[in-house]
C-alpha positions as CSV (number, residue, x, y, z in Angstrom):
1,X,83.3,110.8,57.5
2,X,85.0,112.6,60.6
3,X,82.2,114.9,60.7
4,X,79.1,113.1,60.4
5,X,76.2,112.8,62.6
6,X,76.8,109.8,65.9
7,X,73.9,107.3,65.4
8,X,71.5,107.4,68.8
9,X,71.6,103.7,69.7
10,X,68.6,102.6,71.3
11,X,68.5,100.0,74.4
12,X,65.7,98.0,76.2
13,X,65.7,98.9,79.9
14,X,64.0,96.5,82.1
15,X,63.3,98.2,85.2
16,X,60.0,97.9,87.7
17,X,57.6,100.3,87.4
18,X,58.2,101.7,90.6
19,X,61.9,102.6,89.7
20,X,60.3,104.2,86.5
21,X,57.8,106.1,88.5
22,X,59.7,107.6,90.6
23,X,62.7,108.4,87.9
24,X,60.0,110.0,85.7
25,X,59.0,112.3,88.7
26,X,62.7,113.7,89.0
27,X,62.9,114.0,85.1
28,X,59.8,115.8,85.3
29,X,61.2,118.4,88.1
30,X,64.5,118.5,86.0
31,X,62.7,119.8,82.8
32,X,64.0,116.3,81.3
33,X,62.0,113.5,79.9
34,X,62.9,110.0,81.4
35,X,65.4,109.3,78.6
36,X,67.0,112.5,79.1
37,X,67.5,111.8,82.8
38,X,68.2,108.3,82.1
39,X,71.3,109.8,79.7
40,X,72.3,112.5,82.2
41,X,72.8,109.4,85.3
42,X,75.2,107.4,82.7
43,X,77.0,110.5,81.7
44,X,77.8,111.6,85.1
45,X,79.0,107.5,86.1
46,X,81.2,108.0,83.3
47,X,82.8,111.2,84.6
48,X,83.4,109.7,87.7
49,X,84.5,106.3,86.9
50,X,86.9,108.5,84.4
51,X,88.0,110.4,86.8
52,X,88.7,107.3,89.0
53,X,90.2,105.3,86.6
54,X,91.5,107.6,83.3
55,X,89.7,108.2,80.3
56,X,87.9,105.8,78.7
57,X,90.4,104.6,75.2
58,X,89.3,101.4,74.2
59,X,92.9,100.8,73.3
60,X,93.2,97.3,75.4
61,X,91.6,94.9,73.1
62,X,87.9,95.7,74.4
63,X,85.6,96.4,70.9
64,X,81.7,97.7,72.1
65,X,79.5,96.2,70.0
66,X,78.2,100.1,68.4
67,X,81.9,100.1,67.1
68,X,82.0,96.8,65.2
């Protein structure tokens, strides 16, 4: 189905609490719960590493496992 609904994957992050702290305190200035600042950081790598390197195509052999 072209249209349907992506899945949310969800993924253990081990991180001291101090990182946590202190990434829940800019969430929290941001209007954004820690997962939602969490997802903005990798978003943003990905831009840039894209803009780097090209889009991302997954057309040289590499399968992520949320694909298979």
């Amino acid at each position: 189905m072209p249209n349907a609904p992506r899945k949310k994957l969800q993924y253990g992050l081990r991180i001291s609490s101090e990182i946590m702290d202190k990434l829940k305190y800019i969430a929290d200035r941001s209007g954004r719960s820690a997962n939602k600042e969490i997802e903005q950081l990798i978003i943003q790598h990905i831009e840039t590493w894209e803009k780097a390197h090209g889009p991302i195509l997954f057309d040289d052999g590499f399968v992520p496992r949320s694909r298979s």
